[in-house]
N, C-alpha and C positions, 0 to 999 in steps of 0.2 A: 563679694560673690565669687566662689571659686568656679571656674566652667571646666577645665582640662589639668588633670594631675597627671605628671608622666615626666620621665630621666629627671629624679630628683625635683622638682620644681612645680610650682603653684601658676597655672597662666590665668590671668581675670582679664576676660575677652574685652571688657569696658573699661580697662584702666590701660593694657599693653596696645592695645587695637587703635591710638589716638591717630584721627586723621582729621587735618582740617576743612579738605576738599571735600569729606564727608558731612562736614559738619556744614559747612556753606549749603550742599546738599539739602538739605533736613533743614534748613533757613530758609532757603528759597520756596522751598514746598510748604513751610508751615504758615502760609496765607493764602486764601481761598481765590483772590484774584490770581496771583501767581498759577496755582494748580490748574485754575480754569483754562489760563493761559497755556500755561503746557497743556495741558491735553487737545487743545484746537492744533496747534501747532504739532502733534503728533501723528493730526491725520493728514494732513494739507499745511505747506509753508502759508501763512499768512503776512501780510503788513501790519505796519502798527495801527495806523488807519482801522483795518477790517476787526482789531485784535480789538480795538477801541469800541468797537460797534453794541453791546451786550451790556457794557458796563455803564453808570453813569458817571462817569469820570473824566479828565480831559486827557488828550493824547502824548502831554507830558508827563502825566499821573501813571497811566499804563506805558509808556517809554522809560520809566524808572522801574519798575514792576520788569521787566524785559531786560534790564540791567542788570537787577539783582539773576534773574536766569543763568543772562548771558555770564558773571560772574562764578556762579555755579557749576559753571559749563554745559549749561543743561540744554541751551539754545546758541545759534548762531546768528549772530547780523548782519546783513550784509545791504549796500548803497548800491537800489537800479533808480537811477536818475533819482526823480526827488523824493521817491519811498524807498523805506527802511525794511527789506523782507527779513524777518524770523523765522528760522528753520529750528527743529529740534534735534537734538543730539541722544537719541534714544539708549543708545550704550551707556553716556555717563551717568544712568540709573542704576547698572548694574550692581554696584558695591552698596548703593544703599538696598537694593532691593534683598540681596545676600546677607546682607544684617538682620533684615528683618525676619527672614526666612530661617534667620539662626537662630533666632530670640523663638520665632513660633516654634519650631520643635524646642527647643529650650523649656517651654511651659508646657506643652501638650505632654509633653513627654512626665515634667513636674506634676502636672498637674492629674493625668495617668496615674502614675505613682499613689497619690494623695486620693484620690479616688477608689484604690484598690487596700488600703488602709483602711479610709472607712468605712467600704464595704464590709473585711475580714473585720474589723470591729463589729462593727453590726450585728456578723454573722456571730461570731463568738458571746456578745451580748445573748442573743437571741437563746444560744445553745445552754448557755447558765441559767438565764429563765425557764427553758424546759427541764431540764437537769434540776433546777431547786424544786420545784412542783411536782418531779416525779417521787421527788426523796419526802414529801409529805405522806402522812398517815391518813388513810379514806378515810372521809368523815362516818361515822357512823349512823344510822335514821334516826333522826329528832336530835343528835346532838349537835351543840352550838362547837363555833369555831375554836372557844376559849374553855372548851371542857378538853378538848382532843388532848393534852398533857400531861 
């Protein structure tokens, strides 16, 4: 997929753009426990205790779920006495959020494009079917379709 042509050169946003932190990113967010977890943690720091509350799972299960986060960068951990508080780290969204945002004008834009194609198809379709009908010869009263030639 080409995205940006310019000073000689072909740049493909999905092949030159490789980042792993991103990638971790887009791992940690593609499980629904996780996401559910960041977005609590993005309104209020929570515990893992309280983070645990919703789910049915046990407080190891969502303290790995937290890991992967915190690997992410997405969350912070931190030890007050014998809880574990998780803060969110709302900036390290940034670069995935900017991808995504590339990609949707990337198709809107495409996809614009491909829309006004089939339109002008359409429209041109339409105009050759008025245009052949008009170049027919009236039929004349009582005659059949297959006399008119």
């Amino acid at each position: 997929m080409v995205d940006k042509v310019g000073d000689g050169f072909i740049f493909n946003y999905m092949v030159e753009n490789k980042s792993p932190a991103l990638d971790s990113v887009f791992h940690a967010l593609s499980d629904g426990t996780r996401r559910a977890i960041l977005e609590r943690v993005l309104t209020r720091p929570a515990t893992v205790g309280q983070l645990a509350e919703p789910f049915q799972m046990s407080l190891a299960a969502v303290a790995k779920h937290v890991v992967v986060l915190e690997s992410a960068q997405l969350v912070n951990r931190t030890r007050q006495g014998r809880h574990t508080l998780v803060t969110a780290r709302p900036d390290e969204l940034r670069p995935a959020v900017d991808l995504l945002q590339y990609y949707a004008t990337f198709w809107k834009r495409n996809l614009d494009s491909l829309e006004e194609f089939l339109l002008a198809n359409e429209r041109a379709k339409e105009q050759e079917t008025n245009h052949s009908r008009a170049k027919r010869k009236p039929k004349k009263k009582g005659e059949k379709e297959d006399e008119r030639e």
